[in-house]
N, C-alpha and C positions, 0 to 999 in steps of 0.2 A: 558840422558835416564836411567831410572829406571832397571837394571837389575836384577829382585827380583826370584830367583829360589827357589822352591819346589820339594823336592825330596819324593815322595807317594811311602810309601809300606806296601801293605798290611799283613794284620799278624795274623796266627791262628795257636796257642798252639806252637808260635817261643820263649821259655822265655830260650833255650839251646843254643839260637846264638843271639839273642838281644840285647845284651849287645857286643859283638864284633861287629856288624853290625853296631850300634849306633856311637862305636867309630870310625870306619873307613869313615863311613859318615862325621861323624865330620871334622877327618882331612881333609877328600876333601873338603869341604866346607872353611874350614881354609886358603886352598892352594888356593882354587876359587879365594877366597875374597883377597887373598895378592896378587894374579894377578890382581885385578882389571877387572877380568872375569864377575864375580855377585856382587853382593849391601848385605850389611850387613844386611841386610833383610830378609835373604836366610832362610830356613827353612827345617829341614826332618819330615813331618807327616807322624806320623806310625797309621794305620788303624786296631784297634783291629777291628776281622771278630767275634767278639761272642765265644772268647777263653774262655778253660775250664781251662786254669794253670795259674802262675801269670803273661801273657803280660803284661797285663792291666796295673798291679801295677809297673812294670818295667817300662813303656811310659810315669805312671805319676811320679817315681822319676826321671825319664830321663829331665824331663819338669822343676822338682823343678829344679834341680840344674844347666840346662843352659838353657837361651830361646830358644835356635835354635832348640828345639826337643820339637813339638807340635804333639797332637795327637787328634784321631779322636776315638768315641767308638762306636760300631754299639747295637742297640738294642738287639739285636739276630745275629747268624748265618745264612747271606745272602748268601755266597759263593764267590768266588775267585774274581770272573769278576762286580759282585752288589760291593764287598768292592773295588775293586779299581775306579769302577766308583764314590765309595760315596767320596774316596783320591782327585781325578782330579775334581770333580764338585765345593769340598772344596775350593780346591788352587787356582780356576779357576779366582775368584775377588781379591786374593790377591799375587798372582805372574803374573811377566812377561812368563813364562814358568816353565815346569812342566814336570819332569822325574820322569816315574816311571820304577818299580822293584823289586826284590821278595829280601824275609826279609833272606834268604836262602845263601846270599853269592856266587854264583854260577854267576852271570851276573858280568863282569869285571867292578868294581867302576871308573877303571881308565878312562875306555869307557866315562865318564861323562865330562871331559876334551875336546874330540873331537866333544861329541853331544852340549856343549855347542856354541863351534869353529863353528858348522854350523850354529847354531841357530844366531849367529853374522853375516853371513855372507848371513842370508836372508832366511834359512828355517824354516818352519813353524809345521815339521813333522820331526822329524830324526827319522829313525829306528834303532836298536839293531841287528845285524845280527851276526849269529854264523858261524863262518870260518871252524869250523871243529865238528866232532863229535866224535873222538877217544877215548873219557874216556865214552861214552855210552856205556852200553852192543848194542852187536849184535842186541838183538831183538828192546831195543828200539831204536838205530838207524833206520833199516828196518822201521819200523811200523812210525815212525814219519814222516822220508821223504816218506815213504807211502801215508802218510796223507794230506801232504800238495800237491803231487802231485794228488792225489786224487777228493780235493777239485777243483785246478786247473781244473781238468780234468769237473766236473761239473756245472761250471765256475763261481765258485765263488771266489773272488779277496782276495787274501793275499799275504803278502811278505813270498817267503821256506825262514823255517828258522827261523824265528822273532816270539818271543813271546810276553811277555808285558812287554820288555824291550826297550823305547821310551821315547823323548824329544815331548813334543807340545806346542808350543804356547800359548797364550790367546787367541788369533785372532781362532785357530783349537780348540781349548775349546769349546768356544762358538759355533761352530758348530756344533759341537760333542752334545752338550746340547740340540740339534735341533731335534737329533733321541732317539724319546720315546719308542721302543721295549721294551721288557720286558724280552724278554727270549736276553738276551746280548752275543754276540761272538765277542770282543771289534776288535781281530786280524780282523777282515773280515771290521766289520764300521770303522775303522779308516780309511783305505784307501778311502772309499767314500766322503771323504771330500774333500780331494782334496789340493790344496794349493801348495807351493814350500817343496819339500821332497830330504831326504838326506838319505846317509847309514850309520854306521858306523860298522864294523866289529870286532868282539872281539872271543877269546877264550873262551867258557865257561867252570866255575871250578867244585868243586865236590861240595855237599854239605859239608857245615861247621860244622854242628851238628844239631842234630835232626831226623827225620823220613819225609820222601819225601808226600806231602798231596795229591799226583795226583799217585793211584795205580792203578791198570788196568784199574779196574770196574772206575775210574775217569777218567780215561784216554777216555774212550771208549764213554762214558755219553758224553762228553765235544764236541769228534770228531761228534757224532751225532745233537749235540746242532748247531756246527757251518755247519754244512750240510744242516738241517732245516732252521736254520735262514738265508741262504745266500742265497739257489741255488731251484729252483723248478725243477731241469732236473728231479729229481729221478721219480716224479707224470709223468713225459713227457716219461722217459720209463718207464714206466708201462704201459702205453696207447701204446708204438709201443710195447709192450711182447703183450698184450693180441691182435693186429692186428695178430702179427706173429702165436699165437697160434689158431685165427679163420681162417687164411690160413691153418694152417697144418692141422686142422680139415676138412676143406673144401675139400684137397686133399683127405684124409683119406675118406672121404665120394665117393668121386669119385673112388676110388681106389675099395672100397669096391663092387662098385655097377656093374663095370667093374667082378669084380672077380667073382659076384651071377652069372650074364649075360654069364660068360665061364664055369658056373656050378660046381664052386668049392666052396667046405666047408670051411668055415674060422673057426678054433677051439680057436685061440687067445683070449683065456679069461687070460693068464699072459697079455699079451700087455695091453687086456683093462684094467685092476684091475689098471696096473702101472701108462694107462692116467691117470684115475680115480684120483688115488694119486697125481700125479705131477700137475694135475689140480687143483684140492681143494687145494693145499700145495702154488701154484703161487695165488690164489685167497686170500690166508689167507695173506700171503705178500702185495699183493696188500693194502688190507685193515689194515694192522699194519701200513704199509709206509703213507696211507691217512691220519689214525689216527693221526697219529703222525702230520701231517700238522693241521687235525681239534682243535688237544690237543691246539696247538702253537696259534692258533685264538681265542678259546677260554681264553685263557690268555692272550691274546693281549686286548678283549674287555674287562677285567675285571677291566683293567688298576691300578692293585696295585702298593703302591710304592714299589720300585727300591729297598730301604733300610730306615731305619728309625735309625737317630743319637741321643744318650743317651746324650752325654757327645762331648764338643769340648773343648780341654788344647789349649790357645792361653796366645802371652805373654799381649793380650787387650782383653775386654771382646769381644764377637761375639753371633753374636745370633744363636742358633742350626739350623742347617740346618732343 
């Protein structure tokens, strides 16, 4: 059996940690291959995302001077989740399995050891799971496990914890290549494939060097992206707020009509000004939160691609994706 492994990470304005990231790849790879883990075969594609500094030029002398660092160059600036989809669709015909990971240092390489271990022993999906979260700040601790309970809570399926640090198969590739969305929230589709699935737990580290590419406002973009993409609860309440809000009207009216009938003056123009408000204010939500679903359809039917590939560094010629 061919054990051909691809390590995809994708990569936008990493040219401060690159070159350590490169080497440490390397040696795991080195150590792979002397266990008899993977096949001389093995590979890390690094995925320029449309960087503004010199990646690029780092992945292609990373290429000259050993074959095992193959890269991939995006046309443009697709975004985090289009460039690792364009990593794993690459790898997908020419590896048995396919880990990816951020260019960042932060996901523990040694984790690659034990996702391989499962993938030996029949999984077709390993996950990356974080055991702890002590070197976060406060808030983003809070806000992250926020989040993914959150999702839960909507019931949209994700692993707490797990980012896009994962083993897949070829068999879960091909899958995966099945769902043609457009607006991608890879953490949410990967579990719908299904297959035999594994954990693996690691420490996560600090950044190595650089500037973090997920700041609030991305942070925040991303959360809403996989909320829309997964879960229609939200459109579901909004239709039981606006029941709840023609009961309370209904009372309100009754209440009223009761009050004229005992001859009492109702002077409540603060009460009514503030429905007034909180009505028009749940109606204008109402229709941001639809929008935001019509946005998603219409992008859906426009069906552009995914990402479009400049350039593939291979050590045989390939044809561009």
């Amino acid at each position: 059996m061919n054990n051909t492994l691809y390590i995809v990470v994708p990569c936008y304005n990493e040219e401060a940690v690159l070159p350590e990231t490169a080497r440490r790849l390397g040696e795991k790879l080195t150590s792979l291959t002397a266990a008899g883990k993977i096949s001389d075969k093995s590979r890390v594609l690094f995925v320029n995302d449309g960087s503004k500094d010199g990646t690029w030029s780092i992945i292609s002398g990373l290429h000259q001077s050993d074959s095992r660092f193959s890269g991939v160059d995006l046309s443009r600036n697709q975004g985090h989740q289009n460039a690792l989809l364009a990593g794993l669709m690459t790898g997908k015909d020419r590896a048995d399995m396919v880990i990816s990971m951020d260019a960042d240092l932060q996901d523990d390489i040694d984790a690659v050891d034990a996702m391989v271990d499962k993938y030996h022993e029949g999984c077709d999906i390993v996950y990356g799971v974080r055991s702890a979260r002590e070197k976060d700040t406060f808030f983003k601790r809070v806000t992250a496990e926020g989040f993914y309970r959150f999702m839960s809570f909507l019931g949209a399926e994700t692993v707490f914890n797990h980012a896009d640090y994962r083993l897949m198969s070829r068999r879960a590739l091909e899958g995966l290549a099945q769902f043609k969305e457009v607006n991608l929230f890879l953490r949410g589709i990967v579990p719908m494939i299904g297959y035999t699935t594994g954990y693996v737990s690691y420490e996560r580290g600090e950044r190595f060097a650089g500037e973090s590419k997920y700041p609030l406002k991305k942070m925040l973009s991303f959360a809403l992206e996989g909320i829309t993409s997964l879960s229609t609860k939200p459109i579901r309440y909004i239709t039981l707020l606006g029941f709840l809000v023609f009961l309370v009207s209904i009372a309100m009216l009754i209440y009223s009509i009761v009050r004229w009938a005992m001859g009492e003056t109702i002077l409540g123009w603060a009460s009514l000004i503030c429905s007034v408000w909180a009505i028009g204010g749940l109606i204008l939500l109402s229709l941001g939160v639809i929008g935001e679903y019509i946005g998603k359809i219409y992008l859906e039917t426009k069906a552009r691609p995914r990402f479009l590939i400049r350039e593939v560094l291979e050590e045989r010629d390939e044809e561009a994706l």
